[in-house]
Each structure stands twice: as structure tokens, then as C-alpha cells.
N, CA, C and O atoms as a GROMACS GRO file, in nm:
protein
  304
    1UNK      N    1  15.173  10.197  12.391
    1UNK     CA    2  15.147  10.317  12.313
    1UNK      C    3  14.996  10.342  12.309
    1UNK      O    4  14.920  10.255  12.268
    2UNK      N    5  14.946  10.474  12.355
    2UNK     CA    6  14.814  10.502  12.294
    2UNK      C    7  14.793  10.591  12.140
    2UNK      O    8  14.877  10.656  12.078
    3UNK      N    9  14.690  10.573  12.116
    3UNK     CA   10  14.691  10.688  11.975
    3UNK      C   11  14.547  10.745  12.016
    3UNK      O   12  14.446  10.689  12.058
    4UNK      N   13  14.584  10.910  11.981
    4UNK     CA   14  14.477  11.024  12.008
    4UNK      C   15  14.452  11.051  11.843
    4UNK      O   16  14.522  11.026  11.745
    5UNK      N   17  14.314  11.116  11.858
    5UNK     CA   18  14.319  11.202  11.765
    5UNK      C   19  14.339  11.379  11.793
    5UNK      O   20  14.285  11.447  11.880
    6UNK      N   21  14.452  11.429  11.668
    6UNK     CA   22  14.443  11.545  11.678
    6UNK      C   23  14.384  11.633  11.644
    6UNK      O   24  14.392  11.623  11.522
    7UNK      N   25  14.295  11.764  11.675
    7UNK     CA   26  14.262  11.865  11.554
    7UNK      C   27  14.324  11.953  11.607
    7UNK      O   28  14.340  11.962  11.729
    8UNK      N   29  14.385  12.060  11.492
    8UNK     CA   30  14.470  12.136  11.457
    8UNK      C   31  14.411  12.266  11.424
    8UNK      O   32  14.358  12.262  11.312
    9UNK      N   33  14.396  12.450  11.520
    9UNK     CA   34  14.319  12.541  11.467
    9UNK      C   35  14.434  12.656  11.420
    9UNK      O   36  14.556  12.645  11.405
   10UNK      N   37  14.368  12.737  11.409
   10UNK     CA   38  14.450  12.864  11.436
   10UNK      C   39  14.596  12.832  11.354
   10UNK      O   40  14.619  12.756  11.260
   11UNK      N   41  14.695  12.935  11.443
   11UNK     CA   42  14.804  12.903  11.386
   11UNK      C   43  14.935  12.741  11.368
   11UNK      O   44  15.045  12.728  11.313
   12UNK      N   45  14.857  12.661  11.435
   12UNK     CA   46  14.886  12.543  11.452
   12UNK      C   47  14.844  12.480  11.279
   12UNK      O   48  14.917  12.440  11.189
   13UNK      N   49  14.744  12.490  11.284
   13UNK     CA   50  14.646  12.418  11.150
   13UNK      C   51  14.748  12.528  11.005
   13UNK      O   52  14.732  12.503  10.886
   14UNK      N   53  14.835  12.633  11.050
   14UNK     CA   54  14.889  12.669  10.907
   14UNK      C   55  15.036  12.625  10.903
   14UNK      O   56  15.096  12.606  10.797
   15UNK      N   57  15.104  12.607  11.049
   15UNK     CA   58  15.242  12.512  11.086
   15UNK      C   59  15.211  12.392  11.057
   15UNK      O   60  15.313  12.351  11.001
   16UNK      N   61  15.122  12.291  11.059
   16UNK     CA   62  15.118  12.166  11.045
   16UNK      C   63  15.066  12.146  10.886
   16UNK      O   64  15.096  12.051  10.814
   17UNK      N   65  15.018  12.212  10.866
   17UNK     CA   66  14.897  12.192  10.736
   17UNK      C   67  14.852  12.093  10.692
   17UNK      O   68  14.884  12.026  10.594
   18UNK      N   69  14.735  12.077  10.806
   18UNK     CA   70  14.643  11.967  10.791
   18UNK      C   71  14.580  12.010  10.891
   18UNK      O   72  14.629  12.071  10.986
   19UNK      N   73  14.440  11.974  10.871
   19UNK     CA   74  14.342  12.000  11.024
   19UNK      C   75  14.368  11.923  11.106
   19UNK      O   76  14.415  11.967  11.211
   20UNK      N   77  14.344  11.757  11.089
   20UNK     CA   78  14.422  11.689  11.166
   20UNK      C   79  14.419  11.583  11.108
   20UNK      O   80  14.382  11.547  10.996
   21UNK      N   81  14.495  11.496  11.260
   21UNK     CA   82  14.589  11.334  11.275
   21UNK      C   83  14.581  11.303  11.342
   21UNK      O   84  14.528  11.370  11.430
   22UNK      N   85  14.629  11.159  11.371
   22UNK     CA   86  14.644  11.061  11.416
   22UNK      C   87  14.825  11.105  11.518
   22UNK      O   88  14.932  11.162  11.494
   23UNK      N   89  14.769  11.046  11.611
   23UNK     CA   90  14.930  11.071  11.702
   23UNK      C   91  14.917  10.984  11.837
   23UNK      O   92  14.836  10.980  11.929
   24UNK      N   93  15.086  10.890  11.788
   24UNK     CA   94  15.101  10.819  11.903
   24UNK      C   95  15.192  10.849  11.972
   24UNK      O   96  15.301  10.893  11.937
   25UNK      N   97  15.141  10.820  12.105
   25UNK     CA   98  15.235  10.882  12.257
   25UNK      C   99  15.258  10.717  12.321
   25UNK      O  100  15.209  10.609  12.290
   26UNK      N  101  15.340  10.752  12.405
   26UNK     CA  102  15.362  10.623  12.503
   26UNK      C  103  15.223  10.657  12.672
   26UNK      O  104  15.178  10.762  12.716
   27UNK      N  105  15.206  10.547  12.706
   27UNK     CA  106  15.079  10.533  12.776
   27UNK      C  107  15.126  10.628  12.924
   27UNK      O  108  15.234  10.618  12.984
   28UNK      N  109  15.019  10.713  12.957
   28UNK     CA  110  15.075  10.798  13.040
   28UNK      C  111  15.134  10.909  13.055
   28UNK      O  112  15.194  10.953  13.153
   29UNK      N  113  15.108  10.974  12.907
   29UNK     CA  114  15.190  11.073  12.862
   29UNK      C  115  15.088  11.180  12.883
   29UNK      O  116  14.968  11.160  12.861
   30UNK      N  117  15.137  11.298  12.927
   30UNK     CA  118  15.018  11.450  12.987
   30UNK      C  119  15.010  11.523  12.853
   30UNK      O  120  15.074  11.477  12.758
   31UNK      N  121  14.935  11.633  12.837
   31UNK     CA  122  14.934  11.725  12.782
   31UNK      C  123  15.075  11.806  12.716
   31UNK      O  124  15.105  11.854  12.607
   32UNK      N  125  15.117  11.795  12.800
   32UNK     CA  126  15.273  11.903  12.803
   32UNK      C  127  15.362  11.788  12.737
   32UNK      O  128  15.464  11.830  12.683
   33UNK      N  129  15.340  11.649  12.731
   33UNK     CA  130  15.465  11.568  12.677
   33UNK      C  131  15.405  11.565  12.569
   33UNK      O  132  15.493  11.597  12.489
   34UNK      N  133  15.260  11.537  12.479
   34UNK     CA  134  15.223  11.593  12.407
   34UNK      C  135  15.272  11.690  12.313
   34UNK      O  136  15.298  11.668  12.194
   35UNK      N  137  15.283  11.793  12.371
   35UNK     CA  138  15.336  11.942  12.333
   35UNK      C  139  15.465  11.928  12.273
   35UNK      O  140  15.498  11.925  12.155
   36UNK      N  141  15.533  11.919  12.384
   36UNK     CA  142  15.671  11.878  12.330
   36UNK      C  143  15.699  11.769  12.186
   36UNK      O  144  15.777  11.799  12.096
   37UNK      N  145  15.640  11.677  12.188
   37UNK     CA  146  15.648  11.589  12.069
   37UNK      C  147  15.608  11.696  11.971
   37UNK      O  148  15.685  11.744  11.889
   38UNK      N  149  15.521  11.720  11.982
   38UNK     CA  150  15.436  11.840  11.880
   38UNK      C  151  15.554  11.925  11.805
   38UNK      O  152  15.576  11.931  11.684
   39UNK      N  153  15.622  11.989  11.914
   39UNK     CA  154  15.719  12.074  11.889
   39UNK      C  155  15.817  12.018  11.794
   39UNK      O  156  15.873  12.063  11.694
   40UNK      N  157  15.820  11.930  11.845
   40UNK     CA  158  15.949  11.858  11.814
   40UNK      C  159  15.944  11.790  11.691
   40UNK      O  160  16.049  11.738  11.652
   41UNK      N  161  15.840  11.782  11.621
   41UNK     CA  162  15.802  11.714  11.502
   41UNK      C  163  15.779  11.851  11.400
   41UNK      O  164  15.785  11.838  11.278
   42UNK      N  165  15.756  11.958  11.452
   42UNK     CA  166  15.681  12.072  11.382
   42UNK      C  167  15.812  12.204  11.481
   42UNK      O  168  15.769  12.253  11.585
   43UNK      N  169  15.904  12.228  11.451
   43UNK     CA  170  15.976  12.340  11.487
   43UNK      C  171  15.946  12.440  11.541
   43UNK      O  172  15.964  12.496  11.649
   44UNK      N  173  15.869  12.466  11.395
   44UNK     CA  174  15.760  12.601  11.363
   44UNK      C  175  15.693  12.681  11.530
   44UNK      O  176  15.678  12.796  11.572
   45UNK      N  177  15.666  12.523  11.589
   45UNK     CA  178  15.536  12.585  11.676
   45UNK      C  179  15.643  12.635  11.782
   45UNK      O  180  15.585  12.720  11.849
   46UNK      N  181  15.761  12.620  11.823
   46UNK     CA  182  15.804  12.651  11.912
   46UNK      C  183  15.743  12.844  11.979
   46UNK      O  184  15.691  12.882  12.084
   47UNK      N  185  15.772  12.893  11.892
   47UNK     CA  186  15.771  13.070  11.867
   47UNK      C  187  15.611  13.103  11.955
   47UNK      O  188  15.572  13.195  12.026
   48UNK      N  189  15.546  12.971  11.904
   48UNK     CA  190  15.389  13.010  11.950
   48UNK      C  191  15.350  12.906  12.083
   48UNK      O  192  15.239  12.889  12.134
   49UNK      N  193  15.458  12.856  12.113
   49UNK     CA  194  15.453  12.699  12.269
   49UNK      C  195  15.359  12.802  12.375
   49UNK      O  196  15.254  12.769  12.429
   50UNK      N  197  15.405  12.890  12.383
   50UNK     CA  198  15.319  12.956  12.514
   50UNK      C  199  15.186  12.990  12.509
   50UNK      O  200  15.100  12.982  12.596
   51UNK      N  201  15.180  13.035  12.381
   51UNK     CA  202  14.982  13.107  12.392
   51UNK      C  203  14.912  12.974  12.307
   51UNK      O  204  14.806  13.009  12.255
   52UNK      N  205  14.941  12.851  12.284
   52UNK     CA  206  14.872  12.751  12.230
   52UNK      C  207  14.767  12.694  12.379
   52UNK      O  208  14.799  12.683  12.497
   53UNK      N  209  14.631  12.667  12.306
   53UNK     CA  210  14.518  12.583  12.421
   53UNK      C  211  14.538  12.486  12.394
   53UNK      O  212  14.601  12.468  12.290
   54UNK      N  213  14.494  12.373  12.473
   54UNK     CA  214  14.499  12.232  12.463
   54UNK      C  215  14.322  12.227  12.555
   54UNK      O  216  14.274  12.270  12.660
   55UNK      N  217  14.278  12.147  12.436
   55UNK     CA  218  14.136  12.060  12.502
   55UNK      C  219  14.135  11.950  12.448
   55UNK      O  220  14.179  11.907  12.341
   56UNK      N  221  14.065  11.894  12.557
   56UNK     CA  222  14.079  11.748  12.528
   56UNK      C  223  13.940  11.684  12.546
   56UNK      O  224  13.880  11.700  12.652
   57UNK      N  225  13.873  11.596  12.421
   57UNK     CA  226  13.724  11.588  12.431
   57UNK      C  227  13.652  11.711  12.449
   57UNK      O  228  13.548  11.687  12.510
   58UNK      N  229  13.663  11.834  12.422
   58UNK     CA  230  13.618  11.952  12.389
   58UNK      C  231  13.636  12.011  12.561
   58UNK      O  232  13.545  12.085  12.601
   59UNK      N  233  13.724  11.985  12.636
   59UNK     CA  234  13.681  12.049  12.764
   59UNK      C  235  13.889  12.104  12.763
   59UNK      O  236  13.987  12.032  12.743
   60UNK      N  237  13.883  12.228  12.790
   60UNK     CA  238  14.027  12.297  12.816
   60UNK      C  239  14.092  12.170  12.939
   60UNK      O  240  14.041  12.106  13.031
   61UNK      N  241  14.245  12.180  12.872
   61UNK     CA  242  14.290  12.076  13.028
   61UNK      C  243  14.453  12.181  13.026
   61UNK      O  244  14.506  12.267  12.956
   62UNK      N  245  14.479  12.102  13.153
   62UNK     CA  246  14.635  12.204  13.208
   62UNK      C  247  14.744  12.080  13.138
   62UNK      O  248  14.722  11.967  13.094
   63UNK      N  249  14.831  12.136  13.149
   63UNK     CA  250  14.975  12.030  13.056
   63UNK      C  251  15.010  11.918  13.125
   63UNK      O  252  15.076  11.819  13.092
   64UNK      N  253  14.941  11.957  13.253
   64UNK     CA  254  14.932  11.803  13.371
   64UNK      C  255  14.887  11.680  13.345
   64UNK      O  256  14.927  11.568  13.377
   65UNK      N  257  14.765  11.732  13.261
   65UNK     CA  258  14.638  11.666  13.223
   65UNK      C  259  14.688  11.530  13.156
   65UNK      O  260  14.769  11.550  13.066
   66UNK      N  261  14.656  11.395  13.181
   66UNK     CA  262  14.706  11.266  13.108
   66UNK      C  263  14.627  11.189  13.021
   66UNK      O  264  14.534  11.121  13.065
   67UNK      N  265  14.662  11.193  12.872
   67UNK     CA  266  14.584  11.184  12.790
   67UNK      C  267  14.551  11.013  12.785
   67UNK      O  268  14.640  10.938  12.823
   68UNK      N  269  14.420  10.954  12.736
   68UNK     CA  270  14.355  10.829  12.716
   68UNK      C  271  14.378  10.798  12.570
   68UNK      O  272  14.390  10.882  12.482
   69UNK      N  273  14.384  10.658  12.553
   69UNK     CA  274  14.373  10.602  12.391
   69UNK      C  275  14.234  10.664  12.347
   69UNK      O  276  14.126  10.657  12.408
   70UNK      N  277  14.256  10.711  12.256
   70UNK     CA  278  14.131  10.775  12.142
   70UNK      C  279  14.078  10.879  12.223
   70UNK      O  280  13.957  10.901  12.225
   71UNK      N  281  14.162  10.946  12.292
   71UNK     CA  282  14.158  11.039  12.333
   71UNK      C  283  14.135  11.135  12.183
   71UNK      O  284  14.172  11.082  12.079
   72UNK      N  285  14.067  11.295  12.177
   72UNK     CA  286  14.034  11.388  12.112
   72UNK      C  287  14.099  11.520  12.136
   72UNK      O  288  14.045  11.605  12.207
   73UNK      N  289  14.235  11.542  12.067
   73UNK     CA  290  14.288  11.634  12.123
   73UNK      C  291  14.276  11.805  12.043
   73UNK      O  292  14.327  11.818  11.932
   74UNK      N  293  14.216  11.908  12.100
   74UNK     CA  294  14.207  12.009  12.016
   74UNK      C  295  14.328  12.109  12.067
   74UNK      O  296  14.329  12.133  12.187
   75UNK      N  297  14.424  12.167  11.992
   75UNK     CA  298  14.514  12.295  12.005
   75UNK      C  299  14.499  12.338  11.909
   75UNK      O  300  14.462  12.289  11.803
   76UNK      N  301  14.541  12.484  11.951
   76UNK     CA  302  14.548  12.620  11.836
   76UNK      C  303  14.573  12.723  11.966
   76UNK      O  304  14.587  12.844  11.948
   0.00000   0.00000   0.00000
């Protein structure tokens, strides 16, 4: 398992309500499996899955993208 940190903007930060957290993935997990957990923990975001960004360490990444332990994850 790795653990990222999350921050949470936009309409994400009023579905989750919290700026952010702590979130563990299994090692090897992209952007997009990410997402999905996201979803899947938070319903809400489904409606908004398509126009949400994902950066990671402040640089935009694609859902390909495979996240690191203490990795820095920003969506909104």
C-alpha cells in the first residue's frame, strides 16, 4: 500500500468537505484508479468524473499517470 496526500478544490472540496487527506491506494495504482476510489467513496463526484484535473506534486498528469508513496495529489 502507498499513502498520498490529497488536496481537494473547487467542487470536489464542497462533495468531500474537507480540503484534504490522507489516502491509501495499493502500490501501482494510476491516476484514474485513484479516481475511481474517489468516486466510489464520495458518490457525489460521479456527475462531475469528467471535467475534474488531477495534478500531482503541482504538475497536471493524464489518468495513466502512476502515483508514488507521499505522493501530493491536487483535484478539483
Amino acid at each position: 500500500m502507498i499513502r498520498i496526500k490529497v488536496k481537494f478544490f473547487a467542487i470536489t472540496k464542497d462533495i468531500v468537505g474537507k480540503s484534504e487527506s490522507d489516502f491509501l491506494l495499493q502500490e501501482n495504482s494510476t491516476a484514474n484508479h485513484f479516481l475511481q476510489e474517489l468516486v466510489n467513496e464520495f458518490p457525489k463526484l460521479i456527475e462531475w468524473k469528467k471535467n475534474l484535473r488531477i495534478a500531482v506534486n503541482n504538475e497536471y498528469v493524464d489518468l495513466n499517470f502512476i502515483l508514488n508513496e507521499k505522493d501530493e495529489v491536487e483535484i478539483g
